[in-house]
C-alpha positions in Angstrom: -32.6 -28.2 -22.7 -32.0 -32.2 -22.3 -35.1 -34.7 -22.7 -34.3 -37.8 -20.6 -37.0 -39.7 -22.8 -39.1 -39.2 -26.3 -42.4 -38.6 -24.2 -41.5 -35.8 -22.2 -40.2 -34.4 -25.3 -43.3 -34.8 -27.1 -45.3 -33.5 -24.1 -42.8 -30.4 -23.9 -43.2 -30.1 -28.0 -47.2 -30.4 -27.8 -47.4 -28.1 -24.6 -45.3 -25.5 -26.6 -47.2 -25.0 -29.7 -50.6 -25.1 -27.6 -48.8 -22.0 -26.0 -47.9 -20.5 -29.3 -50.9 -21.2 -31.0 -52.7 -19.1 -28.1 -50.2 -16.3 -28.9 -51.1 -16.7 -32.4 -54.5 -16.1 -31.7 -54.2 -12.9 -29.4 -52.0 -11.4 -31.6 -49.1 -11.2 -29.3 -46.2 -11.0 -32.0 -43.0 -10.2 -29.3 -44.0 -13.1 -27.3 -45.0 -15.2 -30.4 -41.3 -14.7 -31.9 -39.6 -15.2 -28.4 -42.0 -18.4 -27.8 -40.9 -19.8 -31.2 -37.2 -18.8 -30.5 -36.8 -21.0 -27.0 -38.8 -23.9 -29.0 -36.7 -23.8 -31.5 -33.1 -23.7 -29.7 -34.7 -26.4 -27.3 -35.8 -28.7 -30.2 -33.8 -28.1 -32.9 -37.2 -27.5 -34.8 -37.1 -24.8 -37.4 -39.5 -22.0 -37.5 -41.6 -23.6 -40.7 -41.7 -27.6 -39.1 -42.8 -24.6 -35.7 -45.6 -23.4 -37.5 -46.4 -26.4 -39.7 -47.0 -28.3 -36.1 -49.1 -25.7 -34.9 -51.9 -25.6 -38.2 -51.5 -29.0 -37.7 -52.8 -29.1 -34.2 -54.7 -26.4 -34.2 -55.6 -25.5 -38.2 -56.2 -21.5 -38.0 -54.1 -18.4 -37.6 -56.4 -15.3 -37.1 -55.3 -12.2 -39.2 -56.6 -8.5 -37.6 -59.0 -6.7 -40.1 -57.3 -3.3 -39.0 -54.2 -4.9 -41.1 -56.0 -3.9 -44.3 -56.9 -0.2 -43.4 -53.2 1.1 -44.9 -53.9 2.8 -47.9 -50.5 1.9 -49.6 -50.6 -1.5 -50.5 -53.0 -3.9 -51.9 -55.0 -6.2 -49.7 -52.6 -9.1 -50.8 -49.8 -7.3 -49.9 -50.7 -6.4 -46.8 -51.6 -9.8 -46.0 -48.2 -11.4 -47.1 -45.9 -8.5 -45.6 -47.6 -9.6 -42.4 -47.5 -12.8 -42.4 -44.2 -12.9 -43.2 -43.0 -9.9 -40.9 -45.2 -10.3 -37.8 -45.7 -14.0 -38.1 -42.1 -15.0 -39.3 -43.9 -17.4 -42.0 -41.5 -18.6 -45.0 -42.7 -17.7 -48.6 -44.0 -21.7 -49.0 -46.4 -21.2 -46.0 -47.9 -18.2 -47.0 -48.4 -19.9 -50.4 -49.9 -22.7 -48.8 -51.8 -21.1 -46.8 -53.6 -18.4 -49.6 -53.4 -21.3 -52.1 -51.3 -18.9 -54.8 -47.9 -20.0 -56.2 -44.6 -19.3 -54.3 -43.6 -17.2 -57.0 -46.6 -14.6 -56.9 -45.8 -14.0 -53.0 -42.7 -13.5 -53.2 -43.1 -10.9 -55.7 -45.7 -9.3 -53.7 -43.7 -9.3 -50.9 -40.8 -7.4 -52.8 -43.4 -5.0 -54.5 -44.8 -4.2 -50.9 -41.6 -3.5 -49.0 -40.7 -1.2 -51.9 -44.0 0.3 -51.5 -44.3 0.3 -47.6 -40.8 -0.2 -45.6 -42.1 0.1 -42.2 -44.0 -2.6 -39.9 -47.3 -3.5 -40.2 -49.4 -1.5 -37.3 -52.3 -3.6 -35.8 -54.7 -1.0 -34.1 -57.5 -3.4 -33.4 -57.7 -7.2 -32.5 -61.4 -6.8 -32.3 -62.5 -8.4 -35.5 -60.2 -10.9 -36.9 -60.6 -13.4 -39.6 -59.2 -17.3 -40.5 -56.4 -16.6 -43.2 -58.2 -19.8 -44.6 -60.9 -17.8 -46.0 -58.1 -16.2 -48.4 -57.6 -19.6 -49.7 -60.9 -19.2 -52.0 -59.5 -18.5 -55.3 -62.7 -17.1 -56.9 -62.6 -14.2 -55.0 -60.0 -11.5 -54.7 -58.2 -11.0 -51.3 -60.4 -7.5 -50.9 -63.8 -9.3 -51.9 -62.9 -12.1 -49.4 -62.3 -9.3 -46.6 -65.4 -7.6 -47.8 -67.1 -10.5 -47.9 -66.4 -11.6 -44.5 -67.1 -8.3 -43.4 -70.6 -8.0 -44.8 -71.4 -11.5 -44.5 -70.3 -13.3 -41.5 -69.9 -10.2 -39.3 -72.9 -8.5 -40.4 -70.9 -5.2 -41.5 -72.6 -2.3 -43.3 -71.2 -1.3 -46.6 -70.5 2.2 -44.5 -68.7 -0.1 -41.8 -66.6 -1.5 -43.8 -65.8 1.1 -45.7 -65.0 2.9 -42.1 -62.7 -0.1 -41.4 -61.1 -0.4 -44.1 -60.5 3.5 -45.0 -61.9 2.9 -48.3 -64.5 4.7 -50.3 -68.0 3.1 -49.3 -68.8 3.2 -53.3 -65.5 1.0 -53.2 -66.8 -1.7 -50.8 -70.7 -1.0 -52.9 -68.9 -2.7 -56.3 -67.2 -5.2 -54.3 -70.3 -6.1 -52.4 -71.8 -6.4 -56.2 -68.9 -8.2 -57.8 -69.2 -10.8 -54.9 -72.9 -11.4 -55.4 -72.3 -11.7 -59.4 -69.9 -14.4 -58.8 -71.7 -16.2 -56.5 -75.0 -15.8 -59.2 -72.3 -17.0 -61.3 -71.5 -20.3 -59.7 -74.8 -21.3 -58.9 -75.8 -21.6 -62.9 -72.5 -23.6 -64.0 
């Protein structure tokens, strides 16, 4: 595709990733990875300077909680394998985006397909969360999930436990690890 004039190609650009970022927010990976394809052929953009545009404009990308009910990888795995699988991101946005080095997703990534070779299965878009929230450091990716969970979506510890297919004594010590830390950072 030709662009007579910068504008129209900026309007075309801006127009796009409003589109993708919708997709991004239903959860509509086929038409996500075609909608980034036709951007990029028509703007010479590359999938990252795609995606970097769209948190730019938009700041969020909504992960499904029913991600983090396999049983055979860690809740940071899961998260990497699908952002990188069913969002196409590189290993730098993920790091960016869960604020831990390049070199510790990219290892995860590797343990996680060794673990778990097949895709990612979302069975619910129901209850999603901002994959800002696994920016916070201080917790661990479960304890953010949990946290969310319990905290902003009012969960049960039985819930969560439900959603998560995790033992609801599990989701009890989290629940108490999370409230220890938080004790913990109100004294300092």
């Amino acid at each position: 595709m030709s662009f007579g004039k910068k504008e129209n190609k900026e309007k075309y650009v801006k127009l796009s990733l409003s589109s993708i970022a919708r997709l991004l927010k239903k959860n509509n990976v086929e038409d996500l990875k075609i909608a980034i394809k036709i951007l990029k052929e028509s703007t010479n953009l590359s999938a990252d300077e795609i995606l970097n545009l769209i948190l730019e404009e938009h700041g969020e990308i909504l992960i499904p909680i029913s991600i983090f009910s396999n049983r055979k990888l860690s809740s940071l795995q899961i998260l990497v394998k699908y952002l990188k699988e069913n969002l196409n991101l590189s290993f730098k946005n993920i790091s960016d985006l869960t604020n831990r080095d390049q070199r510790t997703i990219w290892t995860t990534y590797n343990v996680a397909i060794k673990k778990f070779n097949e895709n990612i299965i979302i069975k619910d878009f129901e209850l999603k969360i901002n994959v800002s929230k696994f920016s916070n450091r201080q917790l661990s990716t479960l304890e953010v999930l949990v946290s969310c969970l319990k905290f902003d979506f009012k969960l049960k510890n039985i819930e969560i436990s439900r959603l998560l297919s995790r033992d609801s004594r599990t989701i009890w010590t989290v629940v108490n690890n999370i409230e220890r830390k938080k004790i913990g950072n109100k004294k300092e």
